[in-house]
DOPALUM-415800 format. One record per residue (C-alpha): x, y, z. Coordinates in steps of 0.2 Angstrom, whole numbers, plus 5000, padded with zeros to 4 digits. Each point is the difference from the previous one (the first is absolute). Example, Ala and Ser with C-alpha at 12.3 -4.5 7.8 and 13.67 -1.06 7.14 Angstrom:
// residues 2
506249785039;500650174997;
This chain:
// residues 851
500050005000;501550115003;500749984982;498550024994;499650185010;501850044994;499749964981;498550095001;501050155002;501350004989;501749955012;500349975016;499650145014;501850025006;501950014992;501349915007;500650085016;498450045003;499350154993;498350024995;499549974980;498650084994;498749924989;499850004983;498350054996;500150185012;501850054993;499050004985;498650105005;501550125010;500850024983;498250054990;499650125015;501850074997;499650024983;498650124999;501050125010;501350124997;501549995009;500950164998;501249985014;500449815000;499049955015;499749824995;501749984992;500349855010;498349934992;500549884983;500149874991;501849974998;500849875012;500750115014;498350105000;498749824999;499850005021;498550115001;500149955018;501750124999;499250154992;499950165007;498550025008;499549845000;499749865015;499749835000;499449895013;501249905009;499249844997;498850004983;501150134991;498350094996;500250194998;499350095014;500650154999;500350134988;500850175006;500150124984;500050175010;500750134989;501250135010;501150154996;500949914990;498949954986;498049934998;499349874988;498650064988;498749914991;498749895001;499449885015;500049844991;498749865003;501349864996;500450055021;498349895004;501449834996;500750055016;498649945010;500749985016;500850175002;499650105018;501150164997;499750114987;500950164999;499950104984;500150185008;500950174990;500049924984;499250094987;498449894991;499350174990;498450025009;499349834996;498749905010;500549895015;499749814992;498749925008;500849864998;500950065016;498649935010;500349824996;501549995010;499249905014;501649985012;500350174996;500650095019;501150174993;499550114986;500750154996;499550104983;500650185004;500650154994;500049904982;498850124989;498649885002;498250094995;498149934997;499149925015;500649895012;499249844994;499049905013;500749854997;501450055013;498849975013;500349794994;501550035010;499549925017;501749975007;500550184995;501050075016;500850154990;499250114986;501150164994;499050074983;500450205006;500650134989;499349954986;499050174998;499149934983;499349855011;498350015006;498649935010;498350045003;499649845013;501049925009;498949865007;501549874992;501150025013;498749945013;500549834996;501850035002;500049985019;501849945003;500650194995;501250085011;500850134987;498950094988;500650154991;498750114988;501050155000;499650124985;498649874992;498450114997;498749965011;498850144997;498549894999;500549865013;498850035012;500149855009;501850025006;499850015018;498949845002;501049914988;501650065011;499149955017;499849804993;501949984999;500449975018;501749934998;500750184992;501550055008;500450144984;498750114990;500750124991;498650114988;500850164997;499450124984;498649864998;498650164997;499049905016;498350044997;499350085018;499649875013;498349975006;499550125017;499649955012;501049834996;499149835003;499849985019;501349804997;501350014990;501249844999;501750045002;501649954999;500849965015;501750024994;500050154989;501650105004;500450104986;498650144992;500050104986;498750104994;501050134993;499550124987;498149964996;499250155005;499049925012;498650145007;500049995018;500549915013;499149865001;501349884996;500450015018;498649885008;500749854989;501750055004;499749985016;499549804998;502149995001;500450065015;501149845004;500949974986;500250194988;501650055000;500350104985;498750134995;499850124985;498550104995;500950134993;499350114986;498349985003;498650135007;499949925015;499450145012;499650055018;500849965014;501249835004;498749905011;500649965017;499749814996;501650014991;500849975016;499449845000;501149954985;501349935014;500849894986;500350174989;501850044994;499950114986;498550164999;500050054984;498850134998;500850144992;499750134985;499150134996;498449934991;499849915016;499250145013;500049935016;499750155012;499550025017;501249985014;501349845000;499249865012;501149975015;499549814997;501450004988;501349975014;499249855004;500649914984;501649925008;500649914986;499850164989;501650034989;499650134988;498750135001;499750104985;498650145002;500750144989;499050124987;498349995009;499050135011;500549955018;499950135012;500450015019;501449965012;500949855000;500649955017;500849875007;498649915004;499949964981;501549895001;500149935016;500149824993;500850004983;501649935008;500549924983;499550174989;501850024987;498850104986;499050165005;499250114987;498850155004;500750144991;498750124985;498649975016;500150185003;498950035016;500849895010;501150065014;501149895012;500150045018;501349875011;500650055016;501950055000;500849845010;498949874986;500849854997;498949904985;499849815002;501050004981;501450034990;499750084982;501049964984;498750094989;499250165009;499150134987;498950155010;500150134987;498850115001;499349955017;500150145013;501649955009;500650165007;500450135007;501649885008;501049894991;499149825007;501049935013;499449835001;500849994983;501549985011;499549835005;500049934982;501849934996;499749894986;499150154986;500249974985;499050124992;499450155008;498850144993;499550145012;499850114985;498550165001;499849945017;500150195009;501249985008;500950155008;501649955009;501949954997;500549834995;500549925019;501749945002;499549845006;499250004980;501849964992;500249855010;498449924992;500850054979;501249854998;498649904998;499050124989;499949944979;498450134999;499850155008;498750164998;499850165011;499650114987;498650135003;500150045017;500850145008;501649925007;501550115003;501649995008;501849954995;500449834990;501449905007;501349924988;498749864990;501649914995;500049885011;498250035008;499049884987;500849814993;500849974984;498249934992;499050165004;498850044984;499150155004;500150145011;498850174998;500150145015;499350124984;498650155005;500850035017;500750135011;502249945000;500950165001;501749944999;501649954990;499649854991;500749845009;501249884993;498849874991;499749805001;501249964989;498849864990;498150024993;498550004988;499150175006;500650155010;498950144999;500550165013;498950104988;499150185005;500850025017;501550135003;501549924999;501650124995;501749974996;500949914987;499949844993;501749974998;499949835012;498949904989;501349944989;500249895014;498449924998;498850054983;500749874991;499149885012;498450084998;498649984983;498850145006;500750175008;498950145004;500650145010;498950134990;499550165009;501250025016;501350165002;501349874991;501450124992;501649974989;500449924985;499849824998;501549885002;500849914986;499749855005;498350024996;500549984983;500749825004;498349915010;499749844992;498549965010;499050175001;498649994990;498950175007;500750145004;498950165006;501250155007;498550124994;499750175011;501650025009;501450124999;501249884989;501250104987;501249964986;500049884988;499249834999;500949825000;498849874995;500149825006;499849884982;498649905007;498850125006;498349984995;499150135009;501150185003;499050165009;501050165002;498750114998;500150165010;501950045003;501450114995;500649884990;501150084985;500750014982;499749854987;499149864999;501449895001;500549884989;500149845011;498350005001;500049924982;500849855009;498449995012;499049884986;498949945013;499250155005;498450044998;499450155013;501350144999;499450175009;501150155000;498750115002;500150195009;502149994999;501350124992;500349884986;500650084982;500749974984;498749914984;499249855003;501249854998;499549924983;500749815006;498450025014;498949914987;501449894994;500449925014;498950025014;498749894989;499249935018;499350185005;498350035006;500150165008;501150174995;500150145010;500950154998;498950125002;500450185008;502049984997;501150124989;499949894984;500350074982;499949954982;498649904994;499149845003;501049864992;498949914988;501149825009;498750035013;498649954988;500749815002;499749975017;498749864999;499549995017;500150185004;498250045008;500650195011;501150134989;500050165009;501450144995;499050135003;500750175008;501649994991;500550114984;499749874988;499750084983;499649944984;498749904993;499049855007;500449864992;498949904989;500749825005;499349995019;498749904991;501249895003;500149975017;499049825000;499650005018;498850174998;499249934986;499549825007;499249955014;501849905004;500149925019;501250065010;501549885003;499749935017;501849995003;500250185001;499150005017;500749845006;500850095014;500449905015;498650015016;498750084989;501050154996;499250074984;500650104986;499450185001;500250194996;499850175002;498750074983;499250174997;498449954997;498650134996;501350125007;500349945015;501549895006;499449845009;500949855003;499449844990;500449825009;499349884994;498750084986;501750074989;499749874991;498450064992;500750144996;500550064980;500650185002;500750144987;500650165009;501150114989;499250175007;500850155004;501550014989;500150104982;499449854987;499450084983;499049914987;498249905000;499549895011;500449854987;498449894994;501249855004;499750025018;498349944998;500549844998;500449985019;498449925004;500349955016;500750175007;499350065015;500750175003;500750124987;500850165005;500550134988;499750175006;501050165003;501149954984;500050114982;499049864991;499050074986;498749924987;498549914999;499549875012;500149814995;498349974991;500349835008;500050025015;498749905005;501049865000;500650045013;498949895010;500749975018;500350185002;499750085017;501150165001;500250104984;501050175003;500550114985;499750175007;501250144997;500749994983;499650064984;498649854994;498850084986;498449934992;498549925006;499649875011;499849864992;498549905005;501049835003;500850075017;498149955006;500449824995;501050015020;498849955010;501249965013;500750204999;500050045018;501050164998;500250114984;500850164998;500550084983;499950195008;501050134991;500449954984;499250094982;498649865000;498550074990;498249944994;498649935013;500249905012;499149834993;498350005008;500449825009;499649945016;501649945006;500950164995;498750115008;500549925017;501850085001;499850165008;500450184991;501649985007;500649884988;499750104986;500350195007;501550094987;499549954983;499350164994;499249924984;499149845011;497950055002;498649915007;499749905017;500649985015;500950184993;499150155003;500350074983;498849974985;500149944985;499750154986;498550004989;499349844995;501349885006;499250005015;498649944992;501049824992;501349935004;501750004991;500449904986;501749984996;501249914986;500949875011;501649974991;501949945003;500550175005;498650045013;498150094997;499950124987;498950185004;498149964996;499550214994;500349944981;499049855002;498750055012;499350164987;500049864987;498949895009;498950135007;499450084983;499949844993;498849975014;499150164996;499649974982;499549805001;498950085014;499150134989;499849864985;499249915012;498950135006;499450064983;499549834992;499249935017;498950175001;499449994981;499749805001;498950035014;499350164996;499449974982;499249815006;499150115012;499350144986;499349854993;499149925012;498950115013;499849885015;501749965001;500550175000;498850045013;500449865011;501950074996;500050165005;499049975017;501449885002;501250134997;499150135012;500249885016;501649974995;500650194999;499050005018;501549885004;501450074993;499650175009;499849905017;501649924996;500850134992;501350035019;500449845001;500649964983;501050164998;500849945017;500249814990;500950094986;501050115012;500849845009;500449904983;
């Protein structure tokens, strides 16, 4: 019977030395399976035909069983370092004994999960995520009744709108439905409270339709449910929390983060006792109401997350009296809270993670933070807090990788940070505060140091020592004074540099790798200089409000290829604008105004690709570490703001105040996806671009104060985001088009053209133009005057008007002569309506009046 079992199967179950030989009839149906996908990254190399390669029992990703060489597992996960693509081939039904199946990140295009999948009787582990998978999830999963694991999650193309099938599965432990659309599911919470062996349940981004309330007075549930997600489905209230609370033995890990969970945290929370891990935060959740003291009860409690809600109230001790085991506490954006310990407090904890910002922490620096030697990452920022950093603070730093106080009031003297933080430390920002003093000797290693908008004087002469450490320095508006070291010039490693409103003078050594460079607002002087073209990966440069002179390097637009933002506005430049600059594809801010740039505008800025498409802006150009973002300093709408994170939306031309000559070219019309576009207070002359309608995305249009003549041509109407328009003083002339949007500008905007008529101006428009509007010759050049044509058109009108008269009057009059009861009927007619007329007569001269 033995022989015959193995004859049955091809060969013997095991090689000499005792190594497990797989049968025949499944290599076979592993290498069809193989077949109908694509293996891009040789993941299945070891899977063959050829001799070496015949032992599917040896593939990658394949196991046997020790005893009947039947596959029972098959573990195809792709990774980082390469996926499988295709098609999920039935010829994987041969391999009927199999109880692991992992196909997750692999690419199968959307398609449908096989039903087949669901004839897998012995079937214990199956995990199909993360592989494009889309359609519905086909019922016959639920045939799976020894199913312990099931993983289908971040598929975002898979869907469900029951999901009575997995009511069968009642051996689940793990089951993961993460990002599969579940708008229509409405059964998911009794179909959840039937698997009582869950220990996992993940269903985040799931779209959960609203659960019943009130809920149904029994609910089954698992009692061994440890970890909870809800996150991200927009749930409507809160209550999710009386089936939560069916876990109070066994939760561990909870997140119903990202939902609209609202009111206050119900005191039966406390009774969570198993609880590890609150995870309640964000700002779509608006938990309010004071923070239950019941809280401290949860003595297992390891994280606590409870940031971005509406919390309000003093936090005391009381509120963690028990959470001996607490490592993670987050409160901070929970802006009415307020905390109030007494001075000697010793806290039952020690913190790694500790983030209060925006919590009321002040007026003192907290001195139970004293107590906490193990912090890993602290942020106290916004906290108002008005006091000097203790003594005893610089004791904790060695241990600090993350550490905020910035916007408060803290003042003082900094010792020497050299050796105050350890060799790993990533981020430290003491920006918006109160330090009047030298500044200290610096860590000499990091990601982030930001002493920004504080007064800080001196030199910076010591930071040759350390920049060359550091990838984003800010030390922007302090009382720093000098000119900057060489060695600046030399920093491998620095990536953003911001030196802007100081009192820095001289000339500028640039490091090569610099991505991001703001001088603004300095005594910076002479050229641009040349190293700069050796800068290739830079893409902000401001040197805006300086002393800089000389033209306009050519070479800017040669080399710096990566720019995104140019600012040299307010400086001493001369000369003209170098056409190189057109060919600066990702260029979205150019701003030289207040220079002396003469000469003309030139045609090619249609050129500039990234104000002509809607392009995304490269995400790496705001990969700064710790959420550090890209930003910058912009006149917008004539007032300078500071743009963080929204500079990215910005697509602006400045070239105002300097001595430019010429027309405004037609070309520039072409920049569709220009947002602001400053010309004013030059000597630009012509007509305006009939097409300037096309300049769709437009919000800020200023072209007052030069020498512009003509009409105004109907398509600047086209705007209808124009949120500010000024062409004020300039020779426009004609009326104003009689259009809605243009009528909601104020006089203002139109004030200084001595030929301009009509509303919102005061001024009328002569004789019968009042009476029509406009019409005028749109051609390349601009709009033509309309006196010629307008007399042509109005004695035309006048003698196709009296023709009509006359033949009308006779061919009624003369069938009227001829027969006597119409003309009587006629002219009672007309009687009543010359009555009319005469009643009337006000209210059409007024009609009249207004056309």
């Amino acid at each position: 019977m033995l022989l015959s079992f193995r004859a049955a199967h091809g060969h013997s179950s095991r090689l000499k030395g005792g190594r497990i030989r797989c049968l025949e009839r499944e290599r076979e149906a592993l290498l069809k399976f193989k077949d109908e996908l694509v293996d891009e990254y040789g993941r299945l190399a070891s899977w063959g035909t050829h001799e070496d390669k015949k032992e599917c029992c040896t593939w990658k990703g394949v196991r046997c069983h020790n005893q009947t060489s039947h596959v029972i597992e098959l573990d195809l996960r792709g990774s980082f370092d390469g996926h499988l693509r295709g098609n999920i081939s039935p010829w994987l039904l041969e391999i009927r004994h199999l109880n692991y199946l992992d196909l997750s990140y692999n690419d199968f295009n959307g398609s449908r999960i096989p039903k087949f999948i669901g004839s897998f009787g012995r079937l214990q582990h199956l995990d199909l995520s993360d592989s494009n998978l889309g359609g519905h999830i086909p019922h016959h999963l639920g045939n799976l009744s020894e199913l312990q694991f099931l993983s289908v999650g971040y598929n975002s193309m898979l869907t469900s709108t029951n999901l009575d099938w997995l009511s069968t599965l009642r051996s689940l432990s793990h089951l993961d439905l993460s990002h599969v659309n579940l708008t229509f599911a409405t059964d998911w919470l009794p179909t959840m409270s039937k698997l009582t062996r869950l220990q996992l349940l993940h269903m985040s981004s799931c779209h959960l339709p609203p659960l019943v309330d009130p809920l149904p007075s029994m609910i089954n549930a698992s009692n061994f449910l440890s970890d909870l997600s809800l996150y991200a489905n927009s749930l409507p209230s809160s209550s999710v929390f009386p089936w939560l609370f069916n876990f109070s033995s066994s939760l561990i890990n909870l997140d119903v983060r990202l939902n609209n969970l609202q009111g206050p945290i119900p005191n039966a929370i406390g009774n969570i006792a198993s609880l590890e891990d609150l995870d309640l935060h964000v700002s779509s959740n608006i938990f309010n109401g004071t923070l239950t003291e019941r809280i401290g009860s949860l003595s297992k409690l390891e994280n606590l997350n409870l940031r971005e809600n509406r919390f309000e109230g003093v936090i005391t001790e009381a509120h963690f009296f028990g959470l001996s085991r607490l490592n993670f506490l987050q409160l901070e954006s929970n802006l009415d809270i307020s905390f109030n310990f007494s001075s000697g407090w010793n806290p039952p904890f020690q913190l790694t993670f500790l983030w209060l910002g925006d919590c009321k922490l002040g007026p003192h620096f907290p001195a139970w933070l004293h107590t906490q030697k193990q912090l890993r990452y602290l942020d106290i920022s916004n906290a108002e807090i008005h006091d000097a950093l203790p003594d005893w603070f610089w004791d904790l730093s060695p241990t600090l990788y993350f550490f905020n106080a910035s916007h408060n009031n803290i003042h003082g003297i900094l010792p020497d940070l050299s050796s105050k933080f350890s060799t790993d430390t990533t981020y430290i920002d003491l920006s918006s505060n109160q330090f009047n003093c030298l500044l200290p000797s610096l860590p000499l290693k990091g990601s982030v140091l930001d002493f920004s908008n504080n007064k800080f004087w001196g030199s910076i002469t010591d930071l040759c020592s350390v920049a060359s450490s550091w990838v984003y320095l800010d030390l922007s508006k302090n009382l720093l004074s000098g000119q900057l070291p060489d060695c600046f010039a030399n920093q491998m490693s620095l990536k953003f540099l911001n030196l802007a409103y100081n009192n820095f003078s001289g000339k500028i050594p640039l490091p090569n790798n610099i991505s991001s460079l703001h001088l603004q607002n300095n005594n910076f002087t002479g050229e641009i200089s040349a190293s700069l073209r050796n800068c290739t990966s830079l893409r902000f440069l401001d040197l805006s409000k300086n002393k800089l002179t000389g033209e306009i390097p050519t070479w800017l637009g040669d080399h710096l290829s990566k720019l995104v933002l140019l600012n040299l506005r307010s400086n001493r430049f001369l000369g003209t604008i170098p056409l190189n600059l057109c060919y600066l594809p990702r260029l979205q801010v150019l701003d030289i105004s207040s220079n002396k740039i003469s000469g003309a505008i030139p045609k090619c800025l249609s050129n500039l690709t990234a104000m002509v498409h809607q392009v995304e802006f490269e995400s790496d150009q705001f990969n700064y570490p710790m959420d550090h973002v890209e930003g910058a300093e912009l006149t917008w709408k004539r007032q300078e703001n500071d743009y963080i994170k929204s500079v990215k939306l910005m697509k602006l031309i400045d070239l105002s105040s300097n001595t430019l000559v010429g027309e405004i070219p037609p070309e520039i019309t072409g920049l569709a996806s220009l947002v602001a576009l400053n010309l004013s207070r030059n000597n630009l002359s012509g007509l305006l671009p009939v097409k300037i309608g096309q300049l769709r995305s437009l919000d800020f249009l200023d072209l007052s104060r030069n020498h512009i003549s003509g009409g105004i041509p109907d398509g600047l109407s086209q705007l209808d985001g124009l949120g500010v328009l000024d062409l004020s003083y300039n020779n426009l002339s004609g009326k104003i088009p009689f259009i809605a949007h243009l009528q909601t500008f104020e006089a203002s905007a139109y004030v200084g053209n001595s030929g301009l008529c009509g509303p919102p101006l005061t001024k009328p428009c002569p004789g019968n133009e009042s009476s029509l509007d406009p019409k005028f010759n749109e051609n390349e050049k601009g709009i033509e005057s309309p006196e010629e044509e307008d007399e042509f058109i109005t004695l035309g009108f006048y003698i196709a008007m009296t023709l009509g008269f006359i033949i009308g009057f006779w061919g009624v009059f003369g069938t009227l002569q001829l027969n006597k009861s119409c003309k009587s009927a006629f002219f009672g007619s007309m009687e009543w309506l010359y009555v009319k007329i005469v009643v009337n007569k006000n209210r059409l001269q007024n009609y009249f009046a207004f056309l």
